[in-house]
LOPA-815393 format. One record per residue (C-alpha): x, y, z; residue in one letter. Coordinates in Angstrom, 1 decimal. Example, Ala and Ser with C-alpha at 12.3 -4.5 7.8 and 13.67 -1.06 7.14 Angstrom:
// residues 2
<east=12.3	north=-4.5	up=7.8	torke=A>;
<east=13.7	north=-1.1	up=7.1	torke=S>;
This chain:
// residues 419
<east=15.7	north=42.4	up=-47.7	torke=X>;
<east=16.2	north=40.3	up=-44.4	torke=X>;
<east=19.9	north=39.8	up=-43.7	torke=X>;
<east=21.4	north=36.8	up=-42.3	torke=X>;
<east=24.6	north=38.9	up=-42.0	torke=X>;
<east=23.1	north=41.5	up=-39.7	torke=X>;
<east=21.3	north=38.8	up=-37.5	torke=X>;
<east=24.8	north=36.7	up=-37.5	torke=X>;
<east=27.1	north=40.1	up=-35.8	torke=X>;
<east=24.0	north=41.5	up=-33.6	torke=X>;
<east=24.0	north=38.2	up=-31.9	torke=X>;
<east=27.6	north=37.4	up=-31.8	torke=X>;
<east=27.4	north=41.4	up=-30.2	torke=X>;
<east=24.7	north=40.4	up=-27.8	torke=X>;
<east=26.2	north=37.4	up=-26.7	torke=X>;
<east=29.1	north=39.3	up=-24.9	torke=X>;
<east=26.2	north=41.6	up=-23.1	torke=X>;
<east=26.1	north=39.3	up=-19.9	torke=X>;
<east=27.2	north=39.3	up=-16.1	torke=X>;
<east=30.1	north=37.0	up=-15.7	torke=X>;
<east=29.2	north=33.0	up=-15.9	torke=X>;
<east=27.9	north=30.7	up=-18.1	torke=X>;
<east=25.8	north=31.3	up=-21.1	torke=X>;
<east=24.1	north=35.0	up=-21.0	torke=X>;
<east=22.8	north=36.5	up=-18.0	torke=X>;
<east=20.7	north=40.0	up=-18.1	torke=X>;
<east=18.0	north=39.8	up=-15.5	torke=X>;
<east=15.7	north=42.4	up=-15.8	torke=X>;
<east=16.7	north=46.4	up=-15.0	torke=X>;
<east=20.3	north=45.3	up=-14.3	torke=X>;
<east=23.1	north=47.0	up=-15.6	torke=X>;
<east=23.4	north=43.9	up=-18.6	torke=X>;
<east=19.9	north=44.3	up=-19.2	torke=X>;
<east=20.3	north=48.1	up=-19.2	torke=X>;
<east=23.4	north=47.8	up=-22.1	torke=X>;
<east=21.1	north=45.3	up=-23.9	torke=X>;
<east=18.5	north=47.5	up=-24.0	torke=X>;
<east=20.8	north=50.3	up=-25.2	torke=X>;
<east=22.4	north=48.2	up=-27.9	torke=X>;
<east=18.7	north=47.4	up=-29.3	torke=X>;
<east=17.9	north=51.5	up=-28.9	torke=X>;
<east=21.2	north=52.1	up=-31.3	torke=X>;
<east=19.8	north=49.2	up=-33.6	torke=X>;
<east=16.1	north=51.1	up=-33.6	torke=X>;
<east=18.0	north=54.5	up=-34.4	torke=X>;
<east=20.1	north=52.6	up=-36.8	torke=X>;
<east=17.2	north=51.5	up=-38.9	torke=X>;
<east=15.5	north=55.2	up=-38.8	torke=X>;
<east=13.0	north=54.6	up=-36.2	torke=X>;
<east=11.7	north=57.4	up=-33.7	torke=X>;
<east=12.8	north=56.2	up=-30.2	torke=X>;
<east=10.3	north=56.4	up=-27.3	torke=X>;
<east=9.9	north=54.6	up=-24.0	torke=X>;
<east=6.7	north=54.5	up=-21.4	torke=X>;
<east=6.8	north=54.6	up=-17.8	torke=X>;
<east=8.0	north=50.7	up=-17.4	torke=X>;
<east=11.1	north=51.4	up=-19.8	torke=X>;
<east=9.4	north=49.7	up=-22.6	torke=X>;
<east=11.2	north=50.4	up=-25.9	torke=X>;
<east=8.9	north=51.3	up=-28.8	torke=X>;
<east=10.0	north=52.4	up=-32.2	torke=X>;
<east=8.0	north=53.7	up=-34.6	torke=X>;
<east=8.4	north=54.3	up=-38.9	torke=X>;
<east=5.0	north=56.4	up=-39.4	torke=X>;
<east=3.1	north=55.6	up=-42.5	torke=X>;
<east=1.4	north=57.9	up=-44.9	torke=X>;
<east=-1.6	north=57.5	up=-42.9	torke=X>;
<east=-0.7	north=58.1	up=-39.4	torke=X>;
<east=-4.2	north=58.7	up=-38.6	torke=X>;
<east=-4.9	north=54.6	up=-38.9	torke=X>;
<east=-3.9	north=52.4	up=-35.7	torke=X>;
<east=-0.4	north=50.7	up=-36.0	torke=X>;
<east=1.0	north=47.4	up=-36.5	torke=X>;
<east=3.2	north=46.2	up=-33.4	torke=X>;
<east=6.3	north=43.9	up=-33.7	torke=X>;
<east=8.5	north=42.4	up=-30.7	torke=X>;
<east=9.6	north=40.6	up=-27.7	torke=X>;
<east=12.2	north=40.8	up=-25.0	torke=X>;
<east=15.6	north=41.2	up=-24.3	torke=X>;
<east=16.1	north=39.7	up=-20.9	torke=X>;
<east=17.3	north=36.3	up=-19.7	torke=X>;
<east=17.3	north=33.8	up=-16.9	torke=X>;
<east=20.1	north=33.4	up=-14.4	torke=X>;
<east=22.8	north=31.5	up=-17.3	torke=X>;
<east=20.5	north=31.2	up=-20.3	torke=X>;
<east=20.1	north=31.3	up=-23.7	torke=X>;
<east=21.4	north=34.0	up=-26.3	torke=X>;
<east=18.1	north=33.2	up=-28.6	torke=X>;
<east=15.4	north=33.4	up=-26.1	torke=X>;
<east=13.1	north=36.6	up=-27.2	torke=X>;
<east=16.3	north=38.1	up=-28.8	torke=X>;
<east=15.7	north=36.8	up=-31.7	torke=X>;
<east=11.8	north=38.0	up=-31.8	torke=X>;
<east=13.3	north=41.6	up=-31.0	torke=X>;
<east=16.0	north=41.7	up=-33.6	torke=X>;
<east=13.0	north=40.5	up=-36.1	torke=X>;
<east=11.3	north=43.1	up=-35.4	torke=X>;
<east=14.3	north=45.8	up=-35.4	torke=X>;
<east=15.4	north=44.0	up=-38.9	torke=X>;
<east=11.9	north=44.3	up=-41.2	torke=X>;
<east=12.3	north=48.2	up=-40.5	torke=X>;
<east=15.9	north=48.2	up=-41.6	torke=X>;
<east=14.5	north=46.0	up=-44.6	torke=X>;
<east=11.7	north=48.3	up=-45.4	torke=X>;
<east=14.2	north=51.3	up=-45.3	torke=X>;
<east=16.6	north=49.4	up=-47.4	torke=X>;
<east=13.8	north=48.6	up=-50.2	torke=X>;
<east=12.3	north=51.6	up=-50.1	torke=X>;
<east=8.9	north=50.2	up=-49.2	torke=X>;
<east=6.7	north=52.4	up=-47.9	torke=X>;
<east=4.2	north=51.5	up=-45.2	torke=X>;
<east=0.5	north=52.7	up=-44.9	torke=X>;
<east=-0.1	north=51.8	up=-41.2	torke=X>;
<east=2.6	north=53.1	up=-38.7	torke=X>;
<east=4.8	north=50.4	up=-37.8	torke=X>;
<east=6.2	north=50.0	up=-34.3	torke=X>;
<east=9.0	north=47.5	up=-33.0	torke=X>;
<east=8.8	north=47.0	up=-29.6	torke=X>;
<east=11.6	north=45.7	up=-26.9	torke=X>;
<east=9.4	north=44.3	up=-23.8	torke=X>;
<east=11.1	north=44.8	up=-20.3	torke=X>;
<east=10.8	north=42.3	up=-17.6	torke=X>;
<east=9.5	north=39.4	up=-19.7	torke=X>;
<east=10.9	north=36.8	up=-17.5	torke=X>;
<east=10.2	north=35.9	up=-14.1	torke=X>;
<east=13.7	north=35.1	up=-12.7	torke=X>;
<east=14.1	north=38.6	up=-11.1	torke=X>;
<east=10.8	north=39.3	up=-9.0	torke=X>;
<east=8.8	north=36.0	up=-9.7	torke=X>;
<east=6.5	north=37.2	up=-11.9	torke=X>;
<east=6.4	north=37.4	up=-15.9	torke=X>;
<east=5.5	north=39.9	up=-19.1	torke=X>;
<east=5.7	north=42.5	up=-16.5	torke=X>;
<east=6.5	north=44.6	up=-19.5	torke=X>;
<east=3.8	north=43.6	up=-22.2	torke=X>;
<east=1.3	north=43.4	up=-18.5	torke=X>;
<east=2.5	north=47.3	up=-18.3	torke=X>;
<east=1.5	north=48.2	up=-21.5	torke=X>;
<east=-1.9	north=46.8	up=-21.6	torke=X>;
<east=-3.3	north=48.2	up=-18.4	torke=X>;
<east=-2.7	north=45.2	up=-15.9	torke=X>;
<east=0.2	north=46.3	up=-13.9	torke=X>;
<east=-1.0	north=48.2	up=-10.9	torke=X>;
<east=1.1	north=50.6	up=-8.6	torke=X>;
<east=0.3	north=47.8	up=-5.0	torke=X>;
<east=2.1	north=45.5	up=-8.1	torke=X>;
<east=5.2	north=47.5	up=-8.3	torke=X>;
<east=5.4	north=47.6	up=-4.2	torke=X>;
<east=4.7	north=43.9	up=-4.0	torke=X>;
<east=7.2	north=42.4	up=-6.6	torke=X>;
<east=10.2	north=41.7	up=-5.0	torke=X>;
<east=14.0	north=40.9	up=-5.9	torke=X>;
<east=16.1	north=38.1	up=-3.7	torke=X>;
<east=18.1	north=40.7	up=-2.5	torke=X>;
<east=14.3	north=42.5	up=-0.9	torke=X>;
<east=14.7	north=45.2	up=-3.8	torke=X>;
<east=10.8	north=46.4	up=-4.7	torke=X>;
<east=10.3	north=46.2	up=-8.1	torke=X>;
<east=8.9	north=50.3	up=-7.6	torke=X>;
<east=12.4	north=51.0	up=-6.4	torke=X>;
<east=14.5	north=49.7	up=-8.9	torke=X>;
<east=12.2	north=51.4	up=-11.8	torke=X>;
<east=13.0	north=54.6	up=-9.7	torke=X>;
<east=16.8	north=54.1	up=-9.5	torke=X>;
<east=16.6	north=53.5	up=-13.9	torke=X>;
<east=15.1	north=57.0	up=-14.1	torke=X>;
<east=11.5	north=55.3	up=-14.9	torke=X>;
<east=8.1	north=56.5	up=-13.6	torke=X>;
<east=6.7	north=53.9	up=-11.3	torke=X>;
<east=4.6	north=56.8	up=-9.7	torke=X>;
<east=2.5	north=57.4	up=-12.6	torke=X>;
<east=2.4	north=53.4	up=-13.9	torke=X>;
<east=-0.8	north=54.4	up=-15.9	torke=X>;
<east=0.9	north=56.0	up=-18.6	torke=X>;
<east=2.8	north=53.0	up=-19.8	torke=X>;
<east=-0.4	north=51.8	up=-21.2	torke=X>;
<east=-0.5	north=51.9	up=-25.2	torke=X>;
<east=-3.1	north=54.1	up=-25.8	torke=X>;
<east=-5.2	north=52.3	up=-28.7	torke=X>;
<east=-6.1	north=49.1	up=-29.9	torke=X>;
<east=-3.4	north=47.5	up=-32.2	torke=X>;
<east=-4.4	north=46.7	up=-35.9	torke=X>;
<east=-2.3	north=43.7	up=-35.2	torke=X>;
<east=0.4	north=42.2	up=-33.0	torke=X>;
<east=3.0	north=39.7	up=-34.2	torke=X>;
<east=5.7	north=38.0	up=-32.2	torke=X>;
<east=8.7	north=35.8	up=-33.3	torke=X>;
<east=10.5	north=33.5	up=-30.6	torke=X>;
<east=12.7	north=30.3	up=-30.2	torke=X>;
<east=10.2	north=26.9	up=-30.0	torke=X>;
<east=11.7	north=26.2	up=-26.4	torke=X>;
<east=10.7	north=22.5	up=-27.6	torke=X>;
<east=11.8	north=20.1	up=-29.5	torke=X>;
<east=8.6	north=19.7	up=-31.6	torke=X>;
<east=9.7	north=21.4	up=-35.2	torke=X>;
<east=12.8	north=19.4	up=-35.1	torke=X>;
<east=11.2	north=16.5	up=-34.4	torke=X>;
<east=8.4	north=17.1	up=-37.7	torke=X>;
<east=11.8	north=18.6	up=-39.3	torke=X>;
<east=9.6	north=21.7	up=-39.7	torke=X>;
<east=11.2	north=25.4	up=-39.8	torke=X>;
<east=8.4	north=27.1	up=-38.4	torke=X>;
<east=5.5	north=26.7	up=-35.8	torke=X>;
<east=2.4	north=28.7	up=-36.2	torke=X>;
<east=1.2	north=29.2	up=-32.2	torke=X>;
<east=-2.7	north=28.2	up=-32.1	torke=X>;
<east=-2.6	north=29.2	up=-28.4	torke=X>;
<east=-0.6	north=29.8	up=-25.1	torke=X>;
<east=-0.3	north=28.4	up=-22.5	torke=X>;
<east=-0.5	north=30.4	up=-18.8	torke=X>;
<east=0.0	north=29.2	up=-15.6	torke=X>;
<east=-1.3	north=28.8	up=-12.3	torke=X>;
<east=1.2	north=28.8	up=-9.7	torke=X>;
<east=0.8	north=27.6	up=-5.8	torke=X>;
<east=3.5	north=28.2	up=-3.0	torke=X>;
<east=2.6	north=25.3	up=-0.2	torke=X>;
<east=3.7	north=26.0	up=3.4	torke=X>;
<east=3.9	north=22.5	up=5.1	torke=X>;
<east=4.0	north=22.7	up=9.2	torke=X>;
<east=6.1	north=19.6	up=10.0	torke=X>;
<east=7.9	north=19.0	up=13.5	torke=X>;
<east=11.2	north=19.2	up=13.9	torke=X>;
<east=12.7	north=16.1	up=15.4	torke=X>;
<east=16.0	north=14.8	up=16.2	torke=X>;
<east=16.7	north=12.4	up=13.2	torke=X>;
<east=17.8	north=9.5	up=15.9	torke=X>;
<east=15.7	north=10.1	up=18.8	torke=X>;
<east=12.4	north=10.5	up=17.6	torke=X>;
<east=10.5	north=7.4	up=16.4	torke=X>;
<east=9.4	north=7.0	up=12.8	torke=X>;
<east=5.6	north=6.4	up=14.6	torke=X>;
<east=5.6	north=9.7	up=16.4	torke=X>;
<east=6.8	north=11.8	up=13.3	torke=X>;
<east=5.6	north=14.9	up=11.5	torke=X>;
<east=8.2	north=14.9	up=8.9	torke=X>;
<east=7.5	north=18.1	up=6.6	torke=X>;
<east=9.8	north=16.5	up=3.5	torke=X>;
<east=8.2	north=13.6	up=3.4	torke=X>;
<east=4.5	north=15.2	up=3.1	torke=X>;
<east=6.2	north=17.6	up=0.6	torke=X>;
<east=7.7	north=14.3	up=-1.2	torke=X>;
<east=3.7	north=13.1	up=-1.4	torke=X>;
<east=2.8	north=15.9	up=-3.0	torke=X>;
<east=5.6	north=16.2	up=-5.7	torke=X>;
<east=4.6	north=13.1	up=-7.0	torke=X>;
<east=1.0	north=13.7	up=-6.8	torke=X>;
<east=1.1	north=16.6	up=-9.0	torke=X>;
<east=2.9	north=14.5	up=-11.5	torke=X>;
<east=0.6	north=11.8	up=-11.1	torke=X>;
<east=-2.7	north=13.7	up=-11.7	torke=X>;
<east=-0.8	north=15.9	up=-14.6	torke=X>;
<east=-0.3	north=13.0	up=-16.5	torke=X>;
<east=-3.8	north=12.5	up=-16.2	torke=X>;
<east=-4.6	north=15.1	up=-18.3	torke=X>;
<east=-3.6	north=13.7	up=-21.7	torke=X>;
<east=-5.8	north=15.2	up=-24.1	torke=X>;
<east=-6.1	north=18.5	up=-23.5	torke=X>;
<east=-3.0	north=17.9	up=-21.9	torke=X>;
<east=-1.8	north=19.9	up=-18.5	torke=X>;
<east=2.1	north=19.8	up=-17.3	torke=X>;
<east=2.7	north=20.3	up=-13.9	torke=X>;
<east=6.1	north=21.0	up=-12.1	torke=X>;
<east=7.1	north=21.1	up=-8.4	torke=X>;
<east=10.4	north=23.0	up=-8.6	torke=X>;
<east=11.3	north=25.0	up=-6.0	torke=X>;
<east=12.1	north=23.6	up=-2.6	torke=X>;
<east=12.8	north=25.4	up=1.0	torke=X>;
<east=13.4	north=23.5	up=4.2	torke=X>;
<east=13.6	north=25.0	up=8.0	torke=X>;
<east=16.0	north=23.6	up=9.7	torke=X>;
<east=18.0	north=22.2	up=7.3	torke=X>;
<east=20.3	north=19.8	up=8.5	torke=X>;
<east=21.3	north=16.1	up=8.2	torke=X>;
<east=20.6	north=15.0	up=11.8	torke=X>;
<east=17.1	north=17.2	up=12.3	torke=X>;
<east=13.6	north=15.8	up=10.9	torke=X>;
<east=12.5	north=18.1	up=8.6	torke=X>;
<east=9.9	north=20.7	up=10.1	torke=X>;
<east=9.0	north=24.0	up=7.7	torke=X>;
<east=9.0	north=23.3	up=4.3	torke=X>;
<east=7.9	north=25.6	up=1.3	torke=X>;
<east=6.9	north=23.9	up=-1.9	torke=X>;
<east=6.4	north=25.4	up=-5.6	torke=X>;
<east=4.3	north=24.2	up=-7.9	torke=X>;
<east=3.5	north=25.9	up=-11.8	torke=X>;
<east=0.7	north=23.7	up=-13.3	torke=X>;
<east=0.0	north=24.7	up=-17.3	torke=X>;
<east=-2.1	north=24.0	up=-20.2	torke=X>;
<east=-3.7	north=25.9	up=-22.8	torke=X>;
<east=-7.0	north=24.6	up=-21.9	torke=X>;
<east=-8.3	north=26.9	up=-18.8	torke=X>;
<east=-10.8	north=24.0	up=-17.9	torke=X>;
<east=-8.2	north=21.2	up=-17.7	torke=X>;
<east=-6.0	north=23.2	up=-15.5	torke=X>;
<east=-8.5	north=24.6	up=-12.8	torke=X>;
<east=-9.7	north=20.6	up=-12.5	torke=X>;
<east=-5.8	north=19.3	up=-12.2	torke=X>;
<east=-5.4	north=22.2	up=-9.8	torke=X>;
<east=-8.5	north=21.7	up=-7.5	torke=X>;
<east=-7.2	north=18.1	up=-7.3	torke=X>;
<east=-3.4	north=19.1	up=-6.4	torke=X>;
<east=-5.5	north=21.2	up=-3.7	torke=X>;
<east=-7.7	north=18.1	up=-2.9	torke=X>;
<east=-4.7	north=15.9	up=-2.3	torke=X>;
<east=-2.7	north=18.1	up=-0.1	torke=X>;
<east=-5.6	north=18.2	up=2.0	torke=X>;
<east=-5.7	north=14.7	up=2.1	torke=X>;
<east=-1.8	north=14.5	up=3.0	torke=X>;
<east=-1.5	north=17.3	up=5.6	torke=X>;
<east=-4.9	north=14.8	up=7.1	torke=X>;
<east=-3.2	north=11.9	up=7.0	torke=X>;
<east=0.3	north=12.8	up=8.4	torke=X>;
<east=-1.1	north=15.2	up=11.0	torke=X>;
<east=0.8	north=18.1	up=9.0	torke=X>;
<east=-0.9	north=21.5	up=8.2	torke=X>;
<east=-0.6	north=23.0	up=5.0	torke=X>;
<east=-1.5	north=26.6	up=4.1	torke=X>;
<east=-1.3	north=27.5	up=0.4	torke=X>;
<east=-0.3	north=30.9	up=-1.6	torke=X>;
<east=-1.7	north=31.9	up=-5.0	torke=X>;
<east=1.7	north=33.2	up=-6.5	torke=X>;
<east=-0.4	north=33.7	up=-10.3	torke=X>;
<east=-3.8	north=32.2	up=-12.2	torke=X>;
<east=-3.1	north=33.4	up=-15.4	torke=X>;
<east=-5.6	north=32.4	up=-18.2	torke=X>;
<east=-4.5	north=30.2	up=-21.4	torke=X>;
<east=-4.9	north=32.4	up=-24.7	torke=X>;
<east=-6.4	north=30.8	up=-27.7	torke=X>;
<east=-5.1	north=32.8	up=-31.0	torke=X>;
<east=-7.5	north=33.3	up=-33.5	torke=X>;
<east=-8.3	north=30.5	up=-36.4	torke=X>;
<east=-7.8	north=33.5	up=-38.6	torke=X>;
<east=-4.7	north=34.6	up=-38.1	torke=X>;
<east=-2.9	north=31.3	up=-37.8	torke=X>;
<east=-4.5	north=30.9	up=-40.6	torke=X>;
<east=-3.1	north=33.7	up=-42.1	torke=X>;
<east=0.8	north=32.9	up=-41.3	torke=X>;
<east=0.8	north=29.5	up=-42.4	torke=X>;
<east=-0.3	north=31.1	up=-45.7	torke=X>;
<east=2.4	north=33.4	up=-45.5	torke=X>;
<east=4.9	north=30.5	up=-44.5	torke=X>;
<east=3.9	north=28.6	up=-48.0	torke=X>;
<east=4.4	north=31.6	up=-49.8	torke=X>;
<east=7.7	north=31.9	up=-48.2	torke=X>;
<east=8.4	north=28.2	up=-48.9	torke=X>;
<east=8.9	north=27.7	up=-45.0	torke=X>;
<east=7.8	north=24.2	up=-44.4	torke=X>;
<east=5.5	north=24.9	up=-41.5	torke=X>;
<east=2.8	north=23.2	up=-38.9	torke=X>;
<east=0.7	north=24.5	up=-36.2	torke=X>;
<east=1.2	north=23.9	up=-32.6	torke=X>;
<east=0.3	north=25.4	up=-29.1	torke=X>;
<east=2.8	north=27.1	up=-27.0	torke=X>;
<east=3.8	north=25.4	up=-23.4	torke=X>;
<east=5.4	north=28.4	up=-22.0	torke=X>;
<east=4.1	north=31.9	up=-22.1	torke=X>;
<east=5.1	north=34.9	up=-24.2	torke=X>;
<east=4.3	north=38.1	up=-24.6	torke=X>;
<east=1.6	north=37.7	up=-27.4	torke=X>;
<east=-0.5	north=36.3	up=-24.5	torke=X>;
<east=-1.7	north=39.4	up=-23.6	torke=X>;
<east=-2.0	north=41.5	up=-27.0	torke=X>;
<east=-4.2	north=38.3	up=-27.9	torke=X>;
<east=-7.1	north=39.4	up=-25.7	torke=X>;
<east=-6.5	north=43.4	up=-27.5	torke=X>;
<east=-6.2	north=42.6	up=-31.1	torke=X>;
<east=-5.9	north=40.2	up=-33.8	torke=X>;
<east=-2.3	north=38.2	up=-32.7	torke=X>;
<east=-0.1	north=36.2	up=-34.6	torke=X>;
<east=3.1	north=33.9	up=-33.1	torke=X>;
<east=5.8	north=32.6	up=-34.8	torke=X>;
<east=8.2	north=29.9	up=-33.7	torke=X>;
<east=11.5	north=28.4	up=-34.9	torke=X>;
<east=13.0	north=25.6	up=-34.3	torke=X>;
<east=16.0	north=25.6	up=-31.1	torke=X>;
<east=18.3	north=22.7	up=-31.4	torke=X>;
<east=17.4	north=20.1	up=-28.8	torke=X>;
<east=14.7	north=21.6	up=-28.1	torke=X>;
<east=17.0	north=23.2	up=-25.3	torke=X>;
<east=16.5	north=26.5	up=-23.7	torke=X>;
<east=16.5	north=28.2	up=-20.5	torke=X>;
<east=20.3	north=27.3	up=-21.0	torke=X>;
<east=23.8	north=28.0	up=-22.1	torke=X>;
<east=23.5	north=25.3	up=-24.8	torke=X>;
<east=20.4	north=27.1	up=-26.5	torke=X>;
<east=20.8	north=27.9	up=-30.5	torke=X>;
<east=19.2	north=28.3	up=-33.1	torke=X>;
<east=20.5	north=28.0	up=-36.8	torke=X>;
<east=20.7	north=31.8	up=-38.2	torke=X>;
<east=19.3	north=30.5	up=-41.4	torke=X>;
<east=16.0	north=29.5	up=-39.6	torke=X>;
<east=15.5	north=33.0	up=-37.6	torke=X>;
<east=15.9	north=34.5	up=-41.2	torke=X>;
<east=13.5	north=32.4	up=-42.7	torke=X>;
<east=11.0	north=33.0	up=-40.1	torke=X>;
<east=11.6	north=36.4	up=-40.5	torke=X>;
<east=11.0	north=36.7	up=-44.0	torke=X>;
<east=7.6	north=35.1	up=-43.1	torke=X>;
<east=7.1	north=37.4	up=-40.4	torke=X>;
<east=8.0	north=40.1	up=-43.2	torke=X>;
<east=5.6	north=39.3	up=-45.5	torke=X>;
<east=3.0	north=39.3	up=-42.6	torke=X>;
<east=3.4	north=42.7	up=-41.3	torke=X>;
<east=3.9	north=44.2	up=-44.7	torke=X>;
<east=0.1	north=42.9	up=-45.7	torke=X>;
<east=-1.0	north=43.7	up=-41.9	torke=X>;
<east=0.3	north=47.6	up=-42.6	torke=X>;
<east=-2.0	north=47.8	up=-46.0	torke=X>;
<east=-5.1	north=50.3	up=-44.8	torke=X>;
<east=-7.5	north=47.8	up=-46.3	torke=X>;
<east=-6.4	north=44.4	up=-45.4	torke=X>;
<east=-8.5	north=42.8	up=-43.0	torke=X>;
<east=-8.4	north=39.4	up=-41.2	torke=X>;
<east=-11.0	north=37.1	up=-42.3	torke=X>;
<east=-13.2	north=37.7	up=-39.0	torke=X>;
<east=-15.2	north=40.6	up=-39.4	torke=X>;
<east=-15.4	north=43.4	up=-37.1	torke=X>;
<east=-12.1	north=42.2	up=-35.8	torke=X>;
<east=-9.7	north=45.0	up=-37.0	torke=X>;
């Protein structure tokens, strides 16, 4: 049986696994993340699962089944945070997981499939600008030039620091699972305000969003603020202002599918009140779950910078940081959870997911199922995040149901050929 006590004093333990600061902070392979990650090992042990981890430092454990020859069912998400976030964000998904082996142990319930819960390193970008490094590890798409190109603000290769936790960077390879999931659920925090809004307690994900991130370098002069005439300027700012609003302008364009596009990280060379603005390095992360309405919003975000470096007499070059493609999740298994949410009771609607998760890339593997609950406010990526523990149990209880029908040796999705 799920427990609302167990989730209640593993997050109130969790919660004081942090660097000092607001709200939590456990950036990936740092020593919070690292006592995070050895709380949730104790929790695996706890609930009688075998304990193994793959080159990346991917947690995986695993209650066999009476027929370990069949492939397994995988359950989890991460346990990292941004820089003063949430205590809900992918912890909750991972304690899920941890919690319907504990229940199964508890009722005596014995699984056919094997069942493996699964703690995902490196899910956020915060650390080395790049996300699901984990989940991107263990399905084949994290190269070794990867490693030695993914860096820390401190210069820190992400190779190095895998080497200083005792990890195999060297032989990356290995950390890839090494067969094709029956199935692969996921449980996380909304991060939107949508299920309040229906007063829903839990979103079925019909697909996820990826983005395609751009890092604009904008040539401007640097002036004297008094001496040099507003006629003979090449003010980098205010050709980075342009484009700021441009991509908010032709985002909103997009209504239906619809695209969201944020410029959100700003640099300036020199950077002083009484100097015109010369170097400037722009952001921009442009989503949707619709890989045709994002490539046309982000051809004309290309288009207009053009246009303004042209017009101002300012170069721009521009980086691809990522182009990561929007997952779809298949009509079948949504279909399959919100059953399992109206057997549960769980008032429930579908939706697509804005921000990406880990699920994206077992989607494009094997049949994948997401589940959200709803976050007060709709807040996260903050110290105010929550979530009512009454609403993570409920959605677990779904999420129960699902993996106990997923680890039957005959079920089978409704698409054929697909398991």
């Amino acid at each position: 049986m799920i427990s609302i006590q167990r989730f209640t004093e593993r997050l109130a333990r969790l919660r004081t696994i942090t660097a000092p600061g607001r709200g939590i902070t456990r950036l990936a392979f740092t020593d919070e993340d690292w006592a995070g990650r050895a709380y949730m090992i104790s929790l695996m042990r706890e609930a009688d699962l075998a304990v193994r981890e793959d080159a990346f430092g991917n947690v995986i454990g695993r209650r066999e089944g009476t027929r370990p020859d069949l492939t397994p069912v995988l359950c989890g998400s991460h346990g990292d945070s941004v820089p003063e976030g949430g205590n809900f964000d992918g912890i909750c998904g991972t304690l899920a997981a941890i919690e319907l082996a504990q229940s199964m142990q508890e009722d005596g319930w014995q699984n056919e499939r094997p069942y493996e819960a699964v703690l995902f390193m490196c899910e956020e970008s915060s650390r080395f600008g790049a996300a699901t490094l984990g989940s991107r590890a263990m399905c084949g798409e994290l190269s070794p030039r990867d490693l030695l190109t993914y860096h820390d603000k401190e210069g820190r290769a992400l190779y190095d620091v895998l080497k200083r936790r005792g990890l195999d960077p060297d032989h990356i390879e290995r950390a890839k699972y090494p067969v094709r999931p029956a199935a692969f659920f996921e449980m996380h925090i909304e991060q939107g305000r949508v299920l309040e809004h229906e007063r829903k307690k839990a979103g079925v994900v019909t697909g996820i969003a990826a983005p395609t991130r751009l890092r604009f370098r904008i040539h401007g002069h640097p002036d004297h603020s008094g001496a040099a005439p507003m006629t003979l300027r090449h003010d980098g700012l205010a050709a980075a202002a342009e484009l700021i609003l441009a991509v908010e302008r032709i985002a909103r364009s997009h209504a239906d599918p619809p695209v969201v596009g944020t410029a959100s990280t700003l640099r300036l060379r020199p950077n002083a009140i009484n100097v015109v603005p010369g170097e400037v390095t722009l952001g921009v992360d442009i989503r949707s779950i619709s890989a045709e309405a994002k490539a046309d919003t982000v051809r004309r975000v290309l288009d207009e910078a053009e246009a303004i470096g042209a017009r101002r007499q300012v170069p721009f070059d521009v980086d691809w940081m990522s182009d990561e493609r929007p997952v779809p999740i298949r009509r079948d298994v949504v279909d399959f959870l919100m059953d399992c949410c109206a057997a549960e009771g769980l008032p429930a609607m579908t939706l697509p997911s804005g921000a990406g998760h880990d699920a994206m890339h077992w989607a494009e593997r094997c049949p994948t199922g997401m589940l959200f609950l709803p976050c007060r406010g709709g807040v996260s990526h903050n110290p105010d995040e929550y979530a009512e523990v009454e609403d993570i149990a409920g959605a677990a209880r779904v999420l129960e149901r699902a993996v106990r029908q997923a680890l039957q040796a005959d079920f089978h999705f409704r698409e054929e050929g697909q398991q």
